[in-house]
VOPAGU-2260 file (C-alpha; in pm, 1 decimal, decimal comma):
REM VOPAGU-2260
SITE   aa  ch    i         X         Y         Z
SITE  UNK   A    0   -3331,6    4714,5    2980,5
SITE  UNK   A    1   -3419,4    4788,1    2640,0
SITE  UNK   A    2   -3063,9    4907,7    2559,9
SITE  UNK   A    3   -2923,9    4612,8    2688,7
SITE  UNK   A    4   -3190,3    4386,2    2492,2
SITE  UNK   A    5   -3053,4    4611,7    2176,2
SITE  UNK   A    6   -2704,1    4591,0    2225,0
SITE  UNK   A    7   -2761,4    4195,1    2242,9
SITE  UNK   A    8   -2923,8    4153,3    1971,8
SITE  UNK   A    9   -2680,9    4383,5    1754,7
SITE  UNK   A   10   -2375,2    4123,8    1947,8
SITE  UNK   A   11   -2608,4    3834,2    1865,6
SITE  UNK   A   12   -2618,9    3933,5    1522,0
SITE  UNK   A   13   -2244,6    4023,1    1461,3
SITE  UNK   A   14   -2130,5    3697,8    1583,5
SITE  UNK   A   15   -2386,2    3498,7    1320,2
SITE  UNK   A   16   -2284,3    3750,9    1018,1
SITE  UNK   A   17   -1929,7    3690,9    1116,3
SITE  UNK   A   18   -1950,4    3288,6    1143,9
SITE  UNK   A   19   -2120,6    3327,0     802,0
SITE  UNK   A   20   -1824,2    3534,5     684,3
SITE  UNK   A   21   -1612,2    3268,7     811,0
SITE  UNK   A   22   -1783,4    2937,7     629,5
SITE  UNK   A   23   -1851,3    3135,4     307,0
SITE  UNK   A   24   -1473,6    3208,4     293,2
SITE  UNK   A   25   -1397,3    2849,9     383,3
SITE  UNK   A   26   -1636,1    2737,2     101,8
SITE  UNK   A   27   -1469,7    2995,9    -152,0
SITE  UNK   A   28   -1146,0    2881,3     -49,0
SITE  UNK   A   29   -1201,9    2487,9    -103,0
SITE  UNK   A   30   -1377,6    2553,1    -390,0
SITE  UNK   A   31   -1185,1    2526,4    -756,9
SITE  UNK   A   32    -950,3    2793,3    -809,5
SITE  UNK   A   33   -1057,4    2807,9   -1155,3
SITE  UNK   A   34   -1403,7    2604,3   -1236,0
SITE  UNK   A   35   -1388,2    2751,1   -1609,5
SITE  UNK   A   36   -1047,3    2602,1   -1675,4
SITE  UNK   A   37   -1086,5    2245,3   -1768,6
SITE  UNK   A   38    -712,8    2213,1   -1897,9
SITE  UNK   A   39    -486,7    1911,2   -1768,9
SITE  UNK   A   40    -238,4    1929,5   -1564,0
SITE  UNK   A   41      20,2    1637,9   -1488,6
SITE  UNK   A   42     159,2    1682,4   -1135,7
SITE  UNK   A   43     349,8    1442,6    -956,6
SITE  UNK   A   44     354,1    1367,3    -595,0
SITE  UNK   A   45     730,4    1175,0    -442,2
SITE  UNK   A   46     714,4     882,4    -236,4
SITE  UNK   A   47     702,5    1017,7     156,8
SITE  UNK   A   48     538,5    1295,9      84,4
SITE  UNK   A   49     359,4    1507,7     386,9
SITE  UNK   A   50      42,4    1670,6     375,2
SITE  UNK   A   51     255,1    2015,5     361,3
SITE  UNK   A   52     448,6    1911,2      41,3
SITE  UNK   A   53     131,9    1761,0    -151,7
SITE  UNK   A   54      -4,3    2135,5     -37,2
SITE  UNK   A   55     302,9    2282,0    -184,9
SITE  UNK   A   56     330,7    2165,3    -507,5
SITE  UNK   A   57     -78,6    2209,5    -566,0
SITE  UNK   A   58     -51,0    2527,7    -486,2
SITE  UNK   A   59     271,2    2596,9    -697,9
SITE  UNK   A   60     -10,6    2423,3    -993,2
SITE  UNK   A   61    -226,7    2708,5    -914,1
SITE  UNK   A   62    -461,4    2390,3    -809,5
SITE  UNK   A   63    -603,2    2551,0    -459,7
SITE  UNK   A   64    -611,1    2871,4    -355,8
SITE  UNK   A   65    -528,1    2814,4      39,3
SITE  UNK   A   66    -272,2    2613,0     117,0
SITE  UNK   A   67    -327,4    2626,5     502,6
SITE  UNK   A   68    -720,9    2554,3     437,1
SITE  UNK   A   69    -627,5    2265,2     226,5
SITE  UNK   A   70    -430,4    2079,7     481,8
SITE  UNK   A   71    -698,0    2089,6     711,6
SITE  UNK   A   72    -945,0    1969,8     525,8
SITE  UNK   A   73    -730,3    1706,4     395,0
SITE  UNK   A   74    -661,6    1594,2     781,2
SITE  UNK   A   75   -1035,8    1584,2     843,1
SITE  UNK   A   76   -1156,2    1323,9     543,7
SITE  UNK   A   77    -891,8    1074,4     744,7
SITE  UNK   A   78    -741,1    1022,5     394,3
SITE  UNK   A   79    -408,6    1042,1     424,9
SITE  UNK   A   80    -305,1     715,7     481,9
SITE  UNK   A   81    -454,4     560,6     164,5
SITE  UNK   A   82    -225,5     863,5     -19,6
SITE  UNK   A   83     -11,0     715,6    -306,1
SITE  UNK   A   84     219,1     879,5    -469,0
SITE  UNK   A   85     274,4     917,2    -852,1
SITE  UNK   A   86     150,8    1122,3   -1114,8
SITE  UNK   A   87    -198,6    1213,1   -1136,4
SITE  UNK   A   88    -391,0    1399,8   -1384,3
SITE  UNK   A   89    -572,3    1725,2   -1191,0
SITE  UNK   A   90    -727,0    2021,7   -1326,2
SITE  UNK   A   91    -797,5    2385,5   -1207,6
SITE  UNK   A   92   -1194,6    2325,7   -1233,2
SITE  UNK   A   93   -1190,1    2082,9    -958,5
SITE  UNK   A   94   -1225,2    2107,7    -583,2
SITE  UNK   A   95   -1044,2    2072,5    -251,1
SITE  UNK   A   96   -1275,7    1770,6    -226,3
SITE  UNK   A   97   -1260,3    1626,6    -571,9
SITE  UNK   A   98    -882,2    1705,5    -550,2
SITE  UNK   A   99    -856,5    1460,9    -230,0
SITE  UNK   A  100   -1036,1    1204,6    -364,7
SITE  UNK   A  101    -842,2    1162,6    -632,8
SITE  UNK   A  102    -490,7    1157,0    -460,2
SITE  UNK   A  103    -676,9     841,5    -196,3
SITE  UNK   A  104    -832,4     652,9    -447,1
SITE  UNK   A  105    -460,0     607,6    -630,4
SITE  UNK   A  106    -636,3     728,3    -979,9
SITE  UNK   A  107    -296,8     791,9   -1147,9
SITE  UNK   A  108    -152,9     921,8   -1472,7
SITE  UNK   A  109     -33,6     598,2   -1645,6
SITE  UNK   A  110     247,6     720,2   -1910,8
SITE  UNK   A  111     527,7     419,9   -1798,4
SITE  UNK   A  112     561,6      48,2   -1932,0
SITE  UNK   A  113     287,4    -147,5   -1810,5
SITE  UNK   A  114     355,0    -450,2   -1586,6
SITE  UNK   A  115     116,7    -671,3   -1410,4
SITE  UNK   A  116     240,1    -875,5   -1131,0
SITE  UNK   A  117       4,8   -1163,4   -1077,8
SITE  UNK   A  118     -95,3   -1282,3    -700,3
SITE  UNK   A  119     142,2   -1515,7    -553,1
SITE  UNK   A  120     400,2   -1449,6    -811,5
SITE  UNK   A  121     749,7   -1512,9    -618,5
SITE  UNK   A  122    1035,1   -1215,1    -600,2
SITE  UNK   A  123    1228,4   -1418,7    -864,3
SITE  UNK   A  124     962,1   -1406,5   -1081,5
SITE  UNK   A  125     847,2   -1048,7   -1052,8
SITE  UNK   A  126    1250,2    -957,3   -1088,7
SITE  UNK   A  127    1230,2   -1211,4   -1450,1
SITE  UNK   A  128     923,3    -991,0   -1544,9
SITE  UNK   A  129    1101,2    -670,7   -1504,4
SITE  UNK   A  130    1402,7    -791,5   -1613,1
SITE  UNK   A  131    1241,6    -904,0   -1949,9
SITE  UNK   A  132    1068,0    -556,5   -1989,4
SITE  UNK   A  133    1415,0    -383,5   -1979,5
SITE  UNK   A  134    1343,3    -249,2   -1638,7
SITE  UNK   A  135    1657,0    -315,0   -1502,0
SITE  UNK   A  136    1945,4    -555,4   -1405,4
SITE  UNK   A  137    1845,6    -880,9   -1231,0
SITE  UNK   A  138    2178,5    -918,6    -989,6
SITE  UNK   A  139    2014,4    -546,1    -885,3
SITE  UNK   A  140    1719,3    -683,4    -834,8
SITE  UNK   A  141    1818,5    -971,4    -646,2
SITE  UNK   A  142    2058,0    -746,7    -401,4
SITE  UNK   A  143    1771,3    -548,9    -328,8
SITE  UNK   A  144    1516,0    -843,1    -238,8
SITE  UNK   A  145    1753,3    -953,3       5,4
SITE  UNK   A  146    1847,3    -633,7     181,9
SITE  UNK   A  147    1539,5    -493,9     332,5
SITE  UNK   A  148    1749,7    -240,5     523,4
SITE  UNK   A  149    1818,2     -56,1     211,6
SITE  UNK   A  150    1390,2      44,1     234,6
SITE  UNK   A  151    1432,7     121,0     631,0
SITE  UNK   A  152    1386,8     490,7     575,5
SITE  UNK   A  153    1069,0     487,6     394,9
SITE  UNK   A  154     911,1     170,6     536,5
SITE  UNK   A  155     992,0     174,5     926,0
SITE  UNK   A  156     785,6    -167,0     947,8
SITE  UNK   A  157    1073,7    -356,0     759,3
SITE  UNK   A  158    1288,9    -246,8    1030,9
SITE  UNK   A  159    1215,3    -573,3    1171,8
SITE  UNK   A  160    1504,2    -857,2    1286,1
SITE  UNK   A  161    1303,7   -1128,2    1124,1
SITE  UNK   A  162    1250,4    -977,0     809,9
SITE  UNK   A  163    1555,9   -1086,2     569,9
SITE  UNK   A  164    1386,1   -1037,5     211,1
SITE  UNK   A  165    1147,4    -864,0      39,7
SITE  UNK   A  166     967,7   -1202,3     -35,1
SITE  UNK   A  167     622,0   -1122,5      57,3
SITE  UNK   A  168     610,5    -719,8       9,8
SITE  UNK   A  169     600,5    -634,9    -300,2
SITE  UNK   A  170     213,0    -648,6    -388,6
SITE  UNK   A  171      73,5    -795,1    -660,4
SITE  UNK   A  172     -95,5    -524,7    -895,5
SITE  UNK   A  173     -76,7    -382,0   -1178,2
SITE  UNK   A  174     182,5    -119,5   -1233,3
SITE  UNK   A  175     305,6     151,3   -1457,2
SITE  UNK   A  176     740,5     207,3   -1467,9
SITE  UNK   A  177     916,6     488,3   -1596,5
SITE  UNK   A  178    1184,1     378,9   -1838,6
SITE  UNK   A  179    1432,5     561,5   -1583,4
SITE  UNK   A  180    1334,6     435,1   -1307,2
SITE  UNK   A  181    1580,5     325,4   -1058,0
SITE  UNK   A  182    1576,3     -94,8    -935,1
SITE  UNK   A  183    1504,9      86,3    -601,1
SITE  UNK   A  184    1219,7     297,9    -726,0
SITE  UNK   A  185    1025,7      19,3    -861,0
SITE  UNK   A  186    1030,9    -158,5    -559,3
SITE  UNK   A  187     955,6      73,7    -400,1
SITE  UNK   A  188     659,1     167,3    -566,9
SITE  UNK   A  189     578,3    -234,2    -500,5
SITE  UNK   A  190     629,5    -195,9    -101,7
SITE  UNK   A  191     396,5     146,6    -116,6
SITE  UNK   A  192     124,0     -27,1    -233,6
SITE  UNK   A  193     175,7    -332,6      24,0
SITE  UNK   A  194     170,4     -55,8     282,7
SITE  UNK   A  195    -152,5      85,5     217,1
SITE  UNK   A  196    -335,5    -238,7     152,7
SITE  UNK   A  197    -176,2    -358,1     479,3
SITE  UNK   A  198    -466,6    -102,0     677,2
SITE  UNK   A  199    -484,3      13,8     979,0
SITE  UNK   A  200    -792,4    -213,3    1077,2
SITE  UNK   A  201    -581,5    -508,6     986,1
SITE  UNK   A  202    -257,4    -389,8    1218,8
SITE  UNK   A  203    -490,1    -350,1    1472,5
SITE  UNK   A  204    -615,7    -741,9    1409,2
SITE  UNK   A  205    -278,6    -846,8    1413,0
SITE  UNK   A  206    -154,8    -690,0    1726,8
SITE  UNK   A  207    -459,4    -805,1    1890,3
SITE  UNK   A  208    -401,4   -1204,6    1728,9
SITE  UNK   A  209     -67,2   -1100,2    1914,7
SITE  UNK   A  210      85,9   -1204,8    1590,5
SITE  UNK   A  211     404,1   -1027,0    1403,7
SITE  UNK   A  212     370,8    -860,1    1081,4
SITE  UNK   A  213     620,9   -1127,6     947,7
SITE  UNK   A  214     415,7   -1433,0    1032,5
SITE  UNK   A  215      66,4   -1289,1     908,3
SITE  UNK   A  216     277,0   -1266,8     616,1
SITE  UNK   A  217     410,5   -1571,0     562,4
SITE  UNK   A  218     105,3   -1778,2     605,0
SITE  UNK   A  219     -24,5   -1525,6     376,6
SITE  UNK   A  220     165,0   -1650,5     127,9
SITE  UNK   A  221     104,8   -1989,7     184,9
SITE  UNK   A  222    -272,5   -1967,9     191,9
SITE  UNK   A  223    -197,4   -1776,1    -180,1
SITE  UNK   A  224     -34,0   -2064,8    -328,0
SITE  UNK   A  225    -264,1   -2313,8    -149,9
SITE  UNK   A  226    -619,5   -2176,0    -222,9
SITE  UNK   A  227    -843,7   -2141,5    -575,1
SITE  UNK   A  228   -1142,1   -1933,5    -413,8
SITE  UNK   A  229   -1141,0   -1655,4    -256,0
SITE  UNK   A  230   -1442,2   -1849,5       4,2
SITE  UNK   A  231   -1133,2   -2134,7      50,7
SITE  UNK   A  232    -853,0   -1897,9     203,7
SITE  UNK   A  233   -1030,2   -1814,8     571,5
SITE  UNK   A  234   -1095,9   -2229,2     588,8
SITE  UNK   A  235    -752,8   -2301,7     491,9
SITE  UNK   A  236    -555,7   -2042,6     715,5
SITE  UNK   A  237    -741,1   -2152,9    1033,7
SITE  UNK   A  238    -620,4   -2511,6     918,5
SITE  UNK   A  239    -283,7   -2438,8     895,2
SITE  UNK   A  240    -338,9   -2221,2    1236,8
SITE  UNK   A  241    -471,4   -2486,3    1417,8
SITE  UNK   A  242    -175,9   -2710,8    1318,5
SITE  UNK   A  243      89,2   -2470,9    1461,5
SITE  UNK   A  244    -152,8   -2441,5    1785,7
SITE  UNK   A  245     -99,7   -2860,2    1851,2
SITE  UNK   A  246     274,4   -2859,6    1717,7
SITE  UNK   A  247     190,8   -3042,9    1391,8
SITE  UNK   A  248     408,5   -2988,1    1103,9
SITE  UNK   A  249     177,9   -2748,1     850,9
SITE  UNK   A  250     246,9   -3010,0     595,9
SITE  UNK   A  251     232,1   -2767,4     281,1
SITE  UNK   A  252     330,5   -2866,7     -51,7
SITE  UNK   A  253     360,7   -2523,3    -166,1
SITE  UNK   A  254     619,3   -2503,8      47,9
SITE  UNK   A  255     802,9   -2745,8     -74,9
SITE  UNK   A  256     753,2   -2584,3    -419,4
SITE  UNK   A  257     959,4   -2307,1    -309,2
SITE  UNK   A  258    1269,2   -2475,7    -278,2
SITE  UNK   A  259    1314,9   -2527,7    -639,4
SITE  UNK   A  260    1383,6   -2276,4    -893,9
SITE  UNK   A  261    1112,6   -2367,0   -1136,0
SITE  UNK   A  262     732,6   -2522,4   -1006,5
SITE  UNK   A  263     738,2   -2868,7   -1071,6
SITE  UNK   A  264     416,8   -3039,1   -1194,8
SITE  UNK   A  265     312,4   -3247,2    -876,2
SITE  UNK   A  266     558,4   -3297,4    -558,5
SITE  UNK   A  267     672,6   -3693,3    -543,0
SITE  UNK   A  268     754,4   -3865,8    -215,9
SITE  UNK   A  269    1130,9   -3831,8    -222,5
SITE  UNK   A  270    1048,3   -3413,4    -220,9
SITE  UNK   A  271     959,5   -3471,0     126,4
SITE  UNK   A  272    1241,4   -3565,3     234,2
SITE  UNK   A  273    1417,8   -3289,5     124,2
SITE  UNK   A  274    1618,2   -3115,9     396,4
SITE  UNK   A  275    1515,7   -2726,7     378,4
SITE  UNK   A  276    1365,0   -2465,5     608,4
SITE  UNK   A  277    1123,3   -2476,9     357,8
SITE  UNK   A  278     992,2   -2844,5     386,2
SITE  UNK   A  279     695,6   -2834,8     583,3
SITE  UNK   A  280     673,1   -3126,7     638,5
SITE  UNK   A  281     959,7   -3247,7     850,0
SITE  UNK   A  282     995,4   -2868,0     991,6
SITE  UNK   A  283     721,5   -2779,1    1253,9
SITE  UNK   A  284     589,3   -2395,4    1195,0
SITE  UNK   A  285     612,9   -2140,5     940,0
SITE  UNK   A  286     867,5   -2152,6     675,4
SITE  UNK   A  287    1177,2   -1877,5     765,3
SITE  UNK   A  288    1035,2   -1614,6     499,2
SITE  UNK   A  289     691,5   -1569,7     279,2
SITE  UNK   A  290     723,0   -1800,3     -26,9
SITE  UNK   A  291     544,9   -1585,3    -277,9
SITE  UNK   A  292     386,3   -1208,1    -288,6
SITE  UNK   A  293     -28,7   -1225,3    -145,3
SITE  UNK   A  294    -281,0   -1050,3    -252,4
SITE  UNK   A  295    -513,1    -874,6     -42,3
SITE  UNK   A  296    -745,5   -1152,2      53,5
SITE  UNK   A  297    -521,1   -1378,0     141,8
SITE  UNK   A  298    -393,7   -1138,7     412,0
SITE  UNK   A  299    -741,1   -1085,4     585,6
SITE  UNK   A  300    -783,4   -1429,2     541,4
């Protein structure tokens, strides 16, 4: 009996010294691969990236020391899908941890042309902005707004019938271009950024609402152009709701704003007569795309 109490204790005991092996190794592992080096390091993570490439090329930094380790823990803080790619400024002193943060809270290397796209800014005029920053060529542009099918591969939830333009995706932020960059690239940056705003609490809302991606959207954008505060846009997209609900035209002047290539000052009488898609106010439901680019807060709302 006494052997048996002996040999369990000495079992007992090599399975907690080898469990402590195990999490000290862990901790070494996630732990900076160099906390007295301090010194910069510009590292750039492409658009589509996996966990297994961001791995890669931190490793390749000398950044972590466990590649394997790193994934893991990366999967485990739920992170990934507020990743964004771009440059970002890392060092060997910091953590697994500290490393992941980072990389999800978008914290990037700004070294580009700065260009800030206000909210519910139209594609035309995002493409004028760019265009007048030397960012590239506007008939580009313009091809690109209006083939969402060239953005399938990276953005499956374009891949939609409905969906004929970009009108509506490309978020309204504040941005940083390469001189380089491709029309494609920047839009694509633009769309990214849409993406992970667009969360996974809100699909879940929408699919729920048994609404489409497109039509969220598009009153989205209406509720942009229509509200001043923030407390305004829940009060006004149940209005406009409610008027689709009884077959009432949603009766929108900013709607009617979209049809013509520069905002007028007020919309007269004779606009509403205007026969357009676009004109609310003779056409029942939503408009056939988004009229301008929402911000966040007009999407929840």
């Amino acid at each position: 009996m006494k052997l048996n109490k002996k040999k369990g204790i000495i079992l007992a005991s090599s399975v907690i010294l080898l469990i402590l092996i195990g999490v000290f190794f862990v901790i070494y592992e996630t732990g900076p691969y160099d906390k007295n080096n301090g010194q910069d390091i510009v590292v750039d993570i492409p658009m589509g990236s996996t966990i297994s490439n961001i791995a890669d090329i931190l490793k390749e930094n000398n950044l972590i020391k466990n590649k394997f380790i790193f994934e893991i823990n990366f999967k485990l803080r739920n992170n990934y899908s507020n990743l964004k790619s771009g440059k970002y400024l890392l060092n060997q002193s910091l953590s697994n941890s500290d490393i992941i943060n980072k990389l999800a809270s978008g914290e990037m290397y700004q070294d580009g042309i700065k260009i800030t796209i206000p909210e519910g800014s139209t594609s035309n005029e995002i493409i004028a902005l760019l265009v007048k920053n030397e960012l590239g060529k506007k008939e580009d542009f313009e091809k690109l707004v209006s083939n969402p099918s060239e953005f399938y591969s990276d953005f499956e939830f374009l891949d939609q019938k409905d969906i004929k333009s970009l009108e509506g995706f490309l978020y309204p932020s504040t941005y940083y271009f390469k001189e380089d960059e491709s029309e494609k690239e920047i839009l694509s940056h633009m769309i990214e950024v849409f993406n992970s705003k667009y969360s996974e609490t809100l699909r879940k809302k929408q699919k729920e609402e048994k609404k489409s991606l497109y039509d969220v959207i598009k009153l989205a954008s209406i509720v942009e152009k229509e509200a001043v505060l923030d407390e305004d846009r829940p009060i006004i997209a149940n209005v406009f709701y409610n008027r689709i609900d009884i077959g009432m035209p949603l009766q929108s002047d900013a709607t009617i704003q979209y049809i013509f290539k520069e905002r007028k000052k007020s919309i007269t009488y004779d606009d509403l007569k205007i026969k357009s898609p676009y004109n609310s106010y003779i056409n029942k439901g939503l408009p056939p795309t988004p009229i301008a680019n929402p911000g966040i807060k007009s999407i929840e709302a």
